[in-house]
Every structure is written in structure tokens, then in C-alpha cells.
N, C-alpha and C positions, 0 to 999 in steps of 0.2 A: 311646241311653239304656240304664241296667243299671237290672232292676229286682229287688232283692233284700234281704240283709240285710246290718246292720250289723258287718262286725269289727274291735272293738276293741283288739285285736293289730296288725291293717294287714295282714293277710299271706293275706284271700279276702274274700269278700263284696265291694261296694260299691267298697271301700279299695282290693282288689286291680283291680277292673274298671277304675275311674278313672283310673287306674297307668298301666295295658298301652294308655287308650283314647290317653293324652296321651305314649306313647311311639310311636304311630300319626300322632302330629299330629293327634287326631280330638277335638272339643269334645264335652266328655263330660257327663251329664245326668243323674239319679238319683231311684228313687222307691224308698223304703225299705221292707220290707215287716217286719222285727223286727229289733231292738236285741239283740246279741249283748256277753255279756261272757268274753270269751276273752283266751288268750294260748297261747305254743306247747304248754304243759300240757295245754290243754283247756279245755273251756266250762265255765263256772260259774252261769249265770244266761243264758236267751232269754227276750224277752219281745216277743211281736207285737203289729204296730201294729192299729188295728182298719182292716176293711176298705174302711169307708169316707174311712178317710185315706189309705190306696194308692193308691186311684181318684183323689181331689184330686191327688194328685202327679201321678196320669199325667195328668191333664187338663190341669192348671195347666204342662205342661212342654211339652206338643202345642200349647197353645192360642197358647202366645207364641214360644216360641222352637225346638218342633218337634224331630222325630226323623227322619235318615232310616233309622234302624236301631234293634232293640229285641235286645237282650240278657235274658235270665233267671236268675236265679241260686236263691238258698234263698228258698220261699214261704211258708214256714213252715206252713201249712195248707191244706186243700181248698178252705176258703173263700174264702183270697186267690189261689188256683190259679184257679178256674172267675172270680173279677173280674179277674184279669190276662186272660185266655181272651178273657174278653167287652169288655175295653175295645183289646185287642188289635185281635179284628175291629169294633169299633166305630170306630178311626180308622182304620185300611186298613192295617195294617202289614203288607208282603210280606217285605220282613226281618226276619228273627227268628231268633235264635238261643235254643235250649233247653236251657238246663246244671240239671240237674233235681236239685239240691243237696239229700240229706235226711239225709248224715249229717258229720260236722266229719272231717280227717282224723284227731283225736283217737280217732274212733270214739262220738262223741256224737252225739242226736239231734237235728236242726235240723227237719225235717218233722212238727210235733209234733200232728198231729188228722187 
């Protein structure tokens, strides 16, 4: 599962994790944590999801169809950092990867609180 944000370019976030999961052969899962409106230019417009619709995604994606691995990408704030944190150790994930995404290669800010 990537849990991150949205780019609308296809070229990081979400777009990019789903790519590399399915050139892995690995069925690949997603909880979105902000809507990014970018392309190779630069970001225009981020807008985060609220925190308690991250939490529904990772629930709703454990409860049915499961993780055995969690990927990280852009949290876009503290707030969705410390409820990814906490539903992390709330289902047991030992896998975990931490790509701690705060700014675009652009050189904009995706970490935005």
C-alpha cells in the first residue's frame, strides 16, 4: 500500500508508486493523503485530504483486502504524519517504508503545516 499524495502529472506521488508497484508484479493499494495539481513545471495548487478520510482509506484497504507492505510518500502535514504513525502501529505493519516527501522536485512545498 503507498500512502501519499496525488500527482497529477503521473511522474511521483501515488501515480508514480502504482507504476514501479505493477512493474514488481505487486498488487498495488492506495490511501491518498492530498490532491496535487502539478506537471513538470511545478505545482499549482495542493490541497489535503482531511485526516480522517486517510484513516478510512487505510482501514477500508486492511480490513478487506490487506497490506503486506506500507510505503510513505508526501503527508502533507503533521496531522496526517502522527495518523499515518498511529494506524501504522494500530495494524502491525513491520514493513514500512519511509520516503518523507516535503518538497516537489520543482522545489515547491508539499509538507505544508
Amino acid at each position: 500500500m503507498t500512502i501519499a499524495g496525488s500527482d497529477s502529472g503521473g511522474g511521483a506521488g501515488i501515480q508514480a508508486d502504482l507504476k514501479t508497484f505493477a512493474a514488481f508484479g505487486v498488487y498495488g493499494t492506495s490511501a491518498i493523503t492530498a490532491i496535487t495539481a502539478q506537471n513538470t513545471k511545478g505545482v499549482t495548487k495542493v490541497q489535503q485530504l482531511p485526516v480522517e478520510m486517510v484513516e478510512a482509506q487505510i482501514d477500508a484497504i486492511v480490513d478487506d483486502i490487506g497490506a503486506d507492505a506500507v510505503k510513505t510518500g508526501m503527508l502533507a502535514s503533521a496531522a496526517i504524519v502522527k495518523a499515518v504513525a498511529a494506524r501504522i502501529k494500530a495494524h502491525g505493519f513491520t514493513a514500512v517504508v519511509v520516503d518523507p516527501v516535503m518538497f516537489a522536485t520543482s522545489g515547491d512545498r508539499l509538507l505544508l503545516e
